[in-house]
Steps between C-alpha positions, in 0.01 A plus 500: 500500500468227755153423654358360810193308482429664199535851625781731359707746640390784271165436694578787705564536912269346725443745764693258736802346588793817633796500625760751590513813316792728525601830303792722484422869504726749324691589859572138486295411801342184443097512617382199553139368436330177554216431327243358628457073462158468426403194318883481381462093418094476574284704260531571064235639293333140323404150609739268674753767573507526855792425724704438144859500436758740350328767530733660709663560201295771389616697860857441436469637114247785683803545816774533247306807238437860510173474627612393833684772530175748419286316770800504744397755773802698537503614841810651511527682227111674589635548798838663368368726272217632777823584729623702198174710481526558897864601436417764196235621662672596773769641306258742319383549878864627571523729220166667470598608870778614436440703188214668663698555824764735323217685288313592836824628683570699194119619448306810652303291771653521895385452818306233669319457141817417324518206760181412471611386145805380550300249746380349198820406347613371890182271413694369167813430660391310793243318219789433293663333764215304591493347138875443505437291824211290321741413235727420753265224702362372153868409425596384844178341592330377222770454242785329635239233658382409191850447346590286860209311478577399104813424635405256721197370306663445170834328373653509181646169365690458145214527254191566720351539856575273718163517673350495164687134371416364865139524459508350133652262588257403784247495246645296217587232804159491628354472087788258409315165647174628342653636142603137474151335542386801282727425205346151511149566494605739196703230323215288570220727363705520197494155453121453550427801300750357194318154528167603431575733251658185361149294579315740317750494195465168464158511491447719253728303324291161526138669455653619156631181391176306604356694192798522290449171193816555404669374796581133607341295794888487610493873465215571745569215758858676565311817556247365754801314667663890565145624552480213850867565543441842543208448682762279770763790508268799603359239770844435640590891500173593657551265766901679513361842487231451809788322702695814463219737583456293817868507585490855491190586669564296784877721576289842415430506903882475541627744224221783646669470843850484361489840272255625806835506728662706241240705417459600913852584487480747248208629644686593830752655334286711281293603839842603667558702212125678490537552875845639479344749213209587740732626767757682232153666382387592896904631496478773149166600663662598851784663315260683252259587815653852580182597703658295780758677511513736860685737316262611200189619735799664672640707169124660445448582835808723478435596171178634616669662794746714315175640254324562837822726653466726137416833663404738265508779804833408604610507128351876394681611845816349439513683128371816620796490767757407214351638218232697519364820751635331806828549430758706686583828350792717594353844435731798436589709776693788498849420560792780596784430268781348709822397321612217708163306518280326156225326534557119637183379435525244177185308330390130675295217302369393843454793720339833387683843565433630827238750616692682701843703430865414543653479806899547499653205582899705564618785400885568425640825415775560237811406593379251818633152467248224474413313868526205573221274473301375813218264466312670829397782276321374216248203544242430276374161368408384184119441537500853654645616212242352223150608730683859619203748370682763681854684417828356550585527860872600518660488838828597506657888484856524554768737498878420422796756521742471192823296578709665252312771366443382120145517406344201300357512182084439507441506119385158507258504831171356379424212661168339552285209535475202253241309395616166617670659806856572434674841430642743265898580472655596772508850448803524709729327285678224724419667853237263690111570475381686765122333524378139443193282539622375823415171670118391385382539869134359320627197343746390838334123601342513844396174571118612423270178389336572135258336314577231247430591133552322179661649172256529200759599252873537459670830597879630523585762744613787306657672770700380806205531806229289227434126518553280261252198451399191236158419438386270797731638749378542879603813730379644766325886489619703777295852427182539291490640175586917456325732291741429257471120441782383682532251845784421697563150546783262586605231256780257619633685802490844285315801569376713172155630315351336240176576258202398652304437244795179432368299732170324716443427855563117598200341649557323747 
C-alpha cells in the first residue's frame, strides 16, 4: 500500500480533514451532513505530519462506506417517524372515545353524571386533534424546510457531490505547488540516506581488509578509493537534501495561507449548516411545545366544568320522577260501564300517567256520522303534552243527526296515545279522525331573544317538535329547563325541545 513520508494508509483516520457527507434514508430522502474540517490537511498522529498530503484520501474512502451513513444524523427520518407516533396516538385517542362512548349510552348511569363522563372522552377527542395538528406543523414546518434547504444546499453531479469535488479540488490546487517541493526533499532524503548507508558499507569493508593478510595492497587501495568516494557522494547529497529542506520551508508561509482559504470556506459552509440545524431544532421544539397551545388550558377548564355541573340532587329527583316514588300513578276509580267509551289513556316513555281522571274529549252516539274536523277545538302542544301531570283535557262534545240512518260499526274504537306521539287505527275505518294534536301553539317562533348554548354531544330528534344537533353546534335556549329535562330552543330558524342535559351555556 502506498505511503507518504513513510506513513501508511492502514495508519488509521486522523481526526481531521472532512468533507461532505451525504446519506440516503430508506424513504429515499437524501440527509445531508457535513462534517466538520478540523485539521483536514494540518494535524496526524506522529512527527512531521502536519499540514501533509493525501490524506484526504482517508475522508473520501470514510465518505464513500457504511459508517458514514451510521454517523449521518438523519433528520428526516427522526422527524418522520415522531409524526407517526403523534398520528397513532391520536388514532388510539379516536377509538378509546369512541368505544367508551357507546358502552356509557348503553350502560345504567344517566343524568348530569353520565355527562360528567362523557366530558372525559370530549377531552380525548379534542386531544386527539391537537396531536393530529402537531404532526401536521412538524411536516409542514419543520420537514419540508429541511428537504428545501438540501435542495438548495446540495447538488448531485455524475459520480459525486458537486460541492464535495469543488472543495477537493481547492485543496489539491493549493497542495500541488508544495507536493512538488515535497517530493523533492523526499527524493532527496533518499539519496542522502542511500549514500551513507553506502559510506558506512564501505567502511566496514576497508577496516576488514586492513586486517585481512590474505588480500593484496591493490585489493585494499580500491577499497579506500570507494571508502573517499563514498565519503564525496553523501557530501554532495547532504548539501542536495538541505537545499530542498530550504526550498520548502521558505513556501510553508504560502502553502498555510493557500489551504487556509479553503479551509475558511468549508468552515462557512459547515456553520450555515449548524445554524440552519439550530433553528430546525428551535422549530420540532415549538411544534412539540403543546403547552402553548390556547386551546389545551381551554379543554381542562371545560372538562372541569362539566364534573362541577354533576348534580347528584338533580339526578336522584330526576329517577324518582321517572323511575322511582315520584312517578305518576293512575289509580283505579270506579268507572260505570259505558259501551261506547274505553279508556284512551295509552303508556308514555316521557310523560307519566296523569293524576287526575279522563276527561271526554267527544262523544258520538250509534248511528251519528263522524264531524268534521275543526282545528278551533282541540289545541294542545307538544311540550304541554310531555310535563301534563294532570288528565287529558278534552274540549270538544258534539252532537250529529244521522244523514241516512245506518249506524256505524265501533268494534274497532280504541284509540289512544303513543309513545312517540302518533296514533292508533282509525277506528272508523276510512271516515276522518275526529281529534288531533292541533297546531303546537308552544313551539310557534315569536321573535323572543334566547341565550346561546353549545352542543356537548350528538342527538337526533326522535319525534317531529325535537331538535336535532352535532357535537359543537350553537343554538339559542328560549325557556329554561322543565321538571322533566327538556328546554325549548331554536336551532336554525326552528322552534323545538331538546335534552338539556346535551348541551352548556356559551360564555361570553
Amino acid at each position: 500500500m502506498a505511503s507518504i513520508d513513510g506513513v501508511s494508509e492502514s495508519d488509521g483516520f486522523s481526526p481531521l480533514q472532512q468533507i461532505l457527507c451525504i446519506s440516503e434514508i430508506a424513504a429515499g430522502v437524501i440527509v445531508i451532513l457535513l462534517p466538520k474540517i478540523i485539521g483536514f490537511y494540518f494535524f496526524h498522529t506522529g512527527k512531521h505530519k502536519r499540514w501533509a498530503i493525501g490524506l484526504h484520501k482517508h475522508q473520501t474512502v470514510l465518505i464513500s462506506s457504511p459508517a458514514c451513513r451510521i454517523i449521518v444524523m438523519m433528520e428526516c427520518l427522526l422527524l418522520e417517524e415522531r409524526c407517526e407516533i403523534e398520528k397513532v396516538f391520536a388514532k388510539s385517542l379516536r377509538n378509546w372515545s369512541k368505544k367508551w362512548n357507546e358502552l356509557i349510552e348503553k350502560g345504567p348511569e344517566y343524568g348530569t353524571t353520565e355527562a360528567a363522563w362523557k366530558s372525559a372522552l370530549v377531552e380525548a377527542d379534542r386531544r386527539c386533534d391537537m396531536h393530529l395538528r402537531v404532526r401536521d406543523h412538524l411536516v409542514n414546518d419543520v420537514i419540508s424546510q429541511i428537504k428545501q434547504w438540501q435542495k438548495d444546499n446540495y447538488h448531485k453531479s455524475m459520480m459525486t457531490l458537486k460541492e464535495r469535488k469543488e472543495m477537493d479540488d481547492a485543496f489539491k490546487k493549493a497542495q500541488k505547488p508544495w507536493a512538488k517541493l515535497l517530493q523533492k526533499v523526499n527524493k532527496c532524503k533518499s539519496e542522502y540516506h542511500a549514500a551513507c548507508k553506502n559510506e558506512r558499507s564501505a567502511i566496514n569493508q576497508e577496516r576488514n581488509a586492513s586486517s585481512d593478510t590474505s588480500l593484496s595492497p591493490d585489493q585494499v587501495k580500491k577499497l579506500q578509493d570507494r571508502v573517499s568516494k563514498c565519503k564525496d557522494e553523501v557530501q554532495k547529497t547532504k548539501e542536495r537534501y538541505e537545499q530542498a529542506l530550504r526550498e520548502i520551508n521558505d513556501y510553508n508561509a504560502k502553502y498555510m495561507e493557500d489551504m487556509t482559504v479553503v479551509f475558511d470556506k468549508c468552515q462557512e459552509f459547515e456553520e450555515k449548516r449548524l445554524n440552519f440545524f439550530k433553528e430546525m431544532l428551535f422549530g420540532i421544539n415549538s411544534c412539540l411545545n403543546i403547552s402553548t397551545d390556547p386551546e389545551l388550558p381551554q379543554i381542562y377548564e371545560e372538562y372541569r366544568h362539566s364534573i362541577q355541573n354533576a348534580d347528584a340532587s338533580k339526578d336522584l329527583k330526576w329517577w324518582s320522577t321517572n323511575h322511582g316514588v315520584g312517578m305518576a300513578m293512575n289509580w283505579p276509580v270506579f268507572e260505570d260501564y259505558s259501551e261506547e267509551f274505553r279508556d284512551i289513556v295509552g303508556k308514555s316513555k316521557k310523560a307519566p300517567f296523569p293524576e287526575s281522571g279522563i276527561m271526554l274529549v267527544n262523544q258520538h252516539r250509534i248511528g251519528e256520522d263522524l264531524p268534521e274536523y275543526n282545528p278551533d277545538f282541540h289545541n294542545v302542544s307538544k311540550k304541554e303534552k310531555k310535563n301534563n301531570d294532570g288528565g287529558i283535557t278534552l274540549t270538544n262534545i258534539q252532537n250529529n243527526q244521522t244523514k241516512n240512518g245506518k249506524e256505524k260499526n265501533l268494534s274497532n274504537r280504541n284509540s289512544g296515545i303513543s309513545t312517540n306521539g302518533g296514533q292508533d287505527a282509525n277506528p272508523f275505518d276510512d271516515d276522518q279522525e275526529d281529534w288531533d294534536e292541533g297546531s303546537n301553539d308552544a313551539l310557534v317562533d315569536n321573535g323572543e331573544p334566547g341565550v346561546p348554548v353549545k352542543a356537548l354531544y350528538d342527538y337526533e330528534g326522535a319525534e317531529e317538535d325535537e331538535l336535532s344537533f352535532k357535537s359543537g353546534d350553537t343554538f339559542e335556549k328560549l325557556e329554561d329547563e322543565d321538571e322533566q329535562g327538556w328546554c325549548k330552543g331554536r336551532k336554525d330558524g326552528r322552534v323545538g325541545l331538546y335534552p338539556a342535559n346535551y348541551v352548556e351555556l356559551v360564555n361570553n
